[in-house]
N, C-alpha and C positions, 0 to 999 in steps of 0.2 A: 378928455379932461377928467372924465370921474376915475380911471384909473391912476392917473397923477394925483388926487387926493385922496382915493385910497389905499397907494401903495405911501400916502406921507402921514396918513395917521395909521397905519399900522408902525411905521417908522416914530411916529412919538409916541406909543402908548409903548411901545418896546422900550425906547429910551426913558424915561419917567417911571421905569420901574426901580428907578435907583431910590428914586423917592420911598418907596416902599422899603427898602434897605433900610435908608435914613432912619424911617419910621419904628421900624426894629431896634434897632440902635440906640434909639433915644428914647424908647419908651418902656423896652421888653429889657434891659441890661443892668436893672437894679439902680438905676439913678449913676451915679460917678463910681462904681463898686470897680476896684480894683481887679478883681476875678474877672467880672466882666470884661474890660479894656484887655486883661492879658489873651483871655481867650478869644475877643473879639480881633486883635490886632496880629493872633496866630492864624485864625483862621483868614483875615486879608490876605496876609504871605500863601497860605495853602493856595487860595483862589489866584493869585497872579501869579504863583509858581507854574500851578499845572495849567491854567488855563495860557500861559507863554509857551511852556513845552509841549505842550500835548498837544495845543490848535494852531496857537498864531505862528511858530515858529516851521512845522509843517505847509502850512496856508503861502507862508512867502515860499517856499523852496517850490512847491508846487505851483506856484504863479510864475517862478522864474523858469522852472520848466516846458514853461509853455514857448519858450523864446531861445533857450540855453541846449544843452547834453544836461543829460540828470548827474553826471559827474559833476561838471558846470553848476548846475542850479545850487547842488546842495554845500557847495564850497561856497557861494557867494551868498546863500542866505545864513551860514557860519559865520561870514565876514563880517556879515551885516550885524549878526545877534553881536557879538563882542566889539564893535563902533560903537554901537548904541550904549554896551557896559560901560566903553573910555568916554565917551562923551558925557557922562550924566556922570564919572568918576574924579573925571577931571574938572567940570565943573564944582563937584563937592571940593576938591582941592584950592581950586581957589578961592571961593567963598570964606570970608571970615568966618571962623566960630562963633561968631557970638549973632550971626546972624543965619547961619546956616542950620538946617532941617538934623541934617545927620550927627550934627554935634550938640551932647547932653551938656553945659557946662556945670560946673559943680559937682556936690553930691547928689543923686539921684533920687534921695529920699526930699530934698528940696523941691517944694511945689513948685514954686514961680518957673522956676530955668524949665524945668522938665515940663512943666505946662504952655511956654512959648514954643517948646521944640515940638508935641504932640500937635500943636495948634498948627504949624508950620508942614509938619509932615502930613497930617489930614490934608491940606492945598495941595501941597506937591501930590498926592496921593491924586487926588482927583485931577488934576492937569495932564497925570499920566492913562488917568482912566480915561479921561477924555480925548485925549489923543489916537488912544485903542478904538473906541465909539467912534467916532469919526468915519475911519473908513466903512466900519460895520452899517453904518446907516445908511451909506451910500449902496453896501451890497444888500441891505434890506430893503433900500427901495427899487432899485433895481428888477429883482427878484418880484415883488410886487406889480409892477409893470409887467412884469414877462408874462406870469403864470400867476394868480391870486391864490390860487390853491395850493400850491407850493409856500407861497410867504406866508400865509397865518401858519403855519405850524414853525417855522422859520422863526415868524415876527414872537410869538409864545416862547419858545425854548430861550431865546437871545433877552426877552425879558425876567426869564426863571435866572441865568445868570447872570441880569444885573443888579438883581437883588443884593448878592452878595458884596456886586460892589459899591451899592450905593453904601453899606455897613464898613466896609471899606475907608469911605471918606467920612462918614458922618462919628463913628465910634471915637477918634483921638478929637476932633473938634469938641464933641460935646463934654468928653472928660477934662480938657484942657480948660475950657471957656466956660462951661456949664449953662448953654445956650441952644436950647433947640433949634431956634429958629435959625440960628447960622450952620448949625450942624445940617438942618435941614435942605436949605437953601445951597450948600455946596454940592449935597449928593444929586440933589434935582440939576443943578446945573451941568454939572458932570453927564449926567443920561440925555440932557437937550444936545451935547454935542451927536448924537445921532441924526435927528431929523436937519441941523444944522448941517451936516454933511450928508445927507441927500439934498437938500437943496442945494448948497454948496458947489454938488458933485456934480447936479443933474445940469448946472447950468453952466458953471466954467469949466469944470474939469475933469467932464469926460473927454474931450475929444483929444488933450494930451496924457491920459495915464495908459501907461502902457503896461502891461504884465510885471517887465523887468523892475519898473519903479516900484508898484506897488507892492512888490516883493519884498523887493531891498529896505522900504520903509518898515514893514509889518516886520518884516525881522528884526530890526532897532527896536522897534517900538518891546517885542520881548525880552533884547537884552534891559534896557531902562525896566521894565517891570521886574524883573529877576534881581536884576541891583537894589533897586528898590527893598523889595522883597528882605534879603539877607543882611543888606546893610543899614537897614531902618525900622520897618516893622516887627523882624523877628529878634534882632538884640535888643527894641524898649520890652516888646511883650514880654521877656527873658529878666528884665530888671524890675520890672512890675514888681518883682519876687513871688510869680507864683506860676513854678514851671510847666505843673503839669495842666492846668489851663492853657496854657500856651499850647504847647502839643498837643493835648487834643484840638483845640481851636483851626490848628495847623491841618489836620488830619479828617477835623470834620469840613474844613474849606476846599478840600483837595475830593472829598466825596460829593461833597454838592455840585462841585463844578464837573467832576467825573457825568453825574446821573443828567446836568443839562445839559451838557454835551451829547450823550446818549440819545435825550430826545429829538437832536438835529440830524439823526442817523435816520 
């Protein structure tokens, strides 16, 4: 028993580092400052870019190889990453404009439109982080049970990157709304999806996930973030009108996620 609630609070103080993001976000970003939001909505794109290519999209081929040929594995976690693109594509296509995330209506210098769409995208943004968290928290707690000493530097590194994407979700909420406390409240929620799935995991759904599955999902889950990524966050940060925020923002989210990654090595 003290191992099962220590491997689930190390599993929540990992996920509720998004709060901390949040926190950043809404406190450290000059209030609603345009620079701010541009470079803050480049660097989300940096952190879901690299953190889909460089771990999760790896992470499934490598799971499906445990079951597959590595010829095998890495064609179906390809399949998978470009499902997950049509899926979340095709949904954008049929969604009306005037209620959908990925469409600006108007001009863009118009607060109101362009502040339901950041508002909308912040949600989307976090439903997709939470989806990612999800399984991580099940292999957090896992991991926890196994070996302790293993998981706190595990549970550490997975909290260092969800900082970023608690800023992630909280930056277009609070610019749009100009409301901490909801900007807040979505990135927290966003990081509960971890201990939520170790519990989740630890009681229904271990005994059917199998390699292949978890594979095949974690590779979706990187196409939807990488859509995400180019078709939402990096063309508003882009229209913000202030490019080179963006790019760097982009370039400093791709370096943070680089260095905690490093520390799970």
């Amino acid at each position: 028993m003290e191992n099962v609630l220590f491997a689930f609070a190390l599993t929540l103080a990992a996920g509720v580092a998004t709060s901390l993001g949040g926190l950043i976000a809404i406190l450290g970003g000059g209030g609603r400052s345009k620079r701010f939001l541009a470079a803050a909505l480049g660097f989300s794109g940096g952190v879901m870019i690299y953190i889909s290519l460089v771990e999760i999209l790896p992470k499934a081929a490598d799971s499906l190889a445990e079951e597959h040929s590595s010829q095998a594995a890495s064609w179906m976690a390809a399949g998978a990453f470009f499902a997950g693109i049509a899926v979340v594509a095709i949904i954008d296509r049929l969604v009306p404009d005037t209620v959908n995330p990925h469409e600006v209506p108007g001009d863009i210098h118009e607060e109101r439109p362009r502040e339901r769409a950041l508002l909308r995208m912040g949600t989307f943004t976090a439903v997709a982080i939470a989806v990612h968290n999800f399984p991580e928290g099940f292999a957090t707690f896992v991991s926890g049970l196994q070996d302790p000493q293993i998981a706190v530097p595990i549970a550490v590194a997975i909290a260092i990157h969800n900082v970023p994407e608690g800023i992630a979700v909280a930056a277009p909420v609070h610019h749009a709304t100009g409301s901490r406390g909801r900007a807040l409240t979505l990135a927290t929620l966003a990081g509960l999806a971890e201990p939520a799935g170790a519990l989740i995991g630890f009681v229904l759904l271990a005994p059917f996930i199998t390699p292949t599955l978890f594979g095949l999902v974690f590779a979706a889950v990187a196409g939807i973030m990488v859509f995400i990524s180019f078709d939402e966050l990096l063309p508003t940060a882009q229209r913000s009108g202030h490019h080179h925020h963006a790019v760097y923002g982009l370039i400093a989210g791709m370096a943070v996620m680089a260095a905690s990654l490093l520390l799970m090595m």
